[in-house]
C-alpha angles and dihedrals in degrees: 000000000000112000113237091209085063116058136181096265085051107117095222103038129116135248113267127220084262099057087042086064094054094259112156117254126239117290132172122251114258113247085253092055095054094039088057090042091045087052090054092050093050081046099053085039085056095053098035079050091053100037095058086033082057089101087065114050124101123249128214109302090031093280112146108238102232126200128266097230126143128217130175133239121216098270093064099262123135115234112189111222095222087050081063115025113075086009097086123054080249141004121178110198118205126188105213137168127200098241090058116099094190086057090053095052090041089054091053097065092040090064095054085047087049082054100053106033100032095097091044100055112282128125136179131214117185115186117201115233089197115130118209101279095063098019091093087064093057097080093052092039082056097050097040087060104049095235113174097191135082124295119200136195120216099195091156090039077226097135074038097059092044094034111029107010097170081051099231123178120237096035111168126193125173117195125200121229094276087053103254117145098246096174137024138170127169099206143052134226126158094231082064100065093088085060096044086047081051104054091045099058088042089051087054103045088053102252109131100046108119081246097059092041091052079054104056090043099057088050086047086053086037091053093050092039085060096038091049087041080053089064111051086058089058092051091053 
C-alpha cells in the first residue's frame, strides 16, 4: 500500500507498481504547456460566460432578445416572458415571497402604480419566490390582497437563475419598451416608494432608454458648450 506521505518525487521512496510497468514518472507541465491550457480554460469560461449572458444580449434594431420562457399564473395559464417584456412601453418585473414583509409593502405600491399606468403601457409581473413548502399560500396571499397583476409561479427558478441568481426578495427589474432592464434594487424600504414612483413614469415616458440618456447627455454637453461660449464673449 503506497504511503501518501511519500510521494513519487520523495527521494527515498520506492518505486510503485506503476513505475514497475514502465509507466513515466510525475513531471511538472512546461511553462508552454500551462500557458496553452490556461488559455483553453479562459477560452471554455468566455463561452460558458456568453452562452448564460445570452438573455441579455441585443438583437438587430437595439431590441433585447428575451427569453422564451413560460411561467404560470395562479389559475393555472402560461404567459411567455418575450410575449410581454419589450412588448409594453414598460414592465417591472419583482421577484416576491409570501414570508417577506418588504415584498408585501413594495406590492402595495405597485398596485396603485398598475391603477393608474395600466392603460397607458405598464405591466407588472410579479414572480413568486415561494418553494413548495410555502407556494400553496401564494393563491390565497393573492386574493386576500386584492393584486390585480399577474401573478406568476416559478416551479423550475428558471426566470430565477437568468433574472435574481442569489435569490433576494424583494428583486426588482424595469424594462424599457425594447426590452432592456433600465432599473433595478434589491431591497425595499417604504421611504423608497417616491423613487420607485419615480422610475416607472420615467420608464414609460421613455427616459431611461440608452437612447434618451444619450440624449440628455448631448443637451447637457450642448448647455456648457454655450455657457463656456458666453463667456468668451464677456471676456472680449
Amino acid at each position: 500500500m503506497t504511503d501518501c506521505r511519500r510521494g513519487p518525487l520523495h527521494p527515498k521512496s520506492t518505486p510503485t507498481n506503476a513505475s514497475r510497468r514502465g509507466a513515466q514518472p510525475f513531471r511538472p507541465l512546461s511553462r508552454p504547456q500551462n500557458a496553452r491550457r490556461t488559455a483553453k480554460a479562459l477560452g471554455c469560461a468566455v463561452t460558458l460566460a456568453l452562452a448564460l449572458g445570452a438573455c441579455a444580449t441585443t438583437a438587430s434594431g437595439g431590441r433585447a432578445n428575451i427569453p422564451d420562457l413560460p411561467l404560470e399564473d395562479t389559475n393555472g395559464k402560461r404567459i411567455y416572458l418575450s410575449d410581454v417584456v419589450g412588448r409594453k412601453r414598460a414592465v417591472v418585473m419583482t421577484f416576491w415571497a409570501t414570508w417577506c414583509m418588504p415584498c408585501r409593502q413594495e406590492l402595495s405600491v405597485l398596485q396603485a402604480l398598475y391603477d393608474n399606468h395600466r392603460d397607458g403601457g405598464l405591466e407588472i409581473l410579479a414572480i413568486s419566490l415561494d418553494g413548495p413548502e410555502t407556494m400553496s399560500r401564494v393563491r390565497p396571499f393573492i386574493k386576500q390582497n386584492g393584486y390585480r397583476f399577474p401573478v406568476l409561479l416559478d416551479r423550475e427558478s428558471r426566470a430565477v437563475a437568468l433574472y435574481n441568481p442569489k435569490r433576494q426578495a424583494p428583486m426588482l427589474h424595469i424594462f424599457d419598451a425594447d426590452g432592456r432592464i433600465v432599473y433595478s434594487h434589491g431591497t425595499y424600504q417604504p421611504a423608497q416608494a417616491p423613487l420607485l414612483r419615480r422610475k416607472v413614469r420615467a420608464a414609460l415616458a421613455g427616459q431611461l432608454s440608452p437612447k434618451a440618456r444619450r440624449s440628455r447627455r448631448r443637451d447637457r454637453d450642448g448647455d456648457r458648450d454655450g455657457d463656456r461660449g458666453d463667456g468668451d464673449e464677456r471676456d472680449r
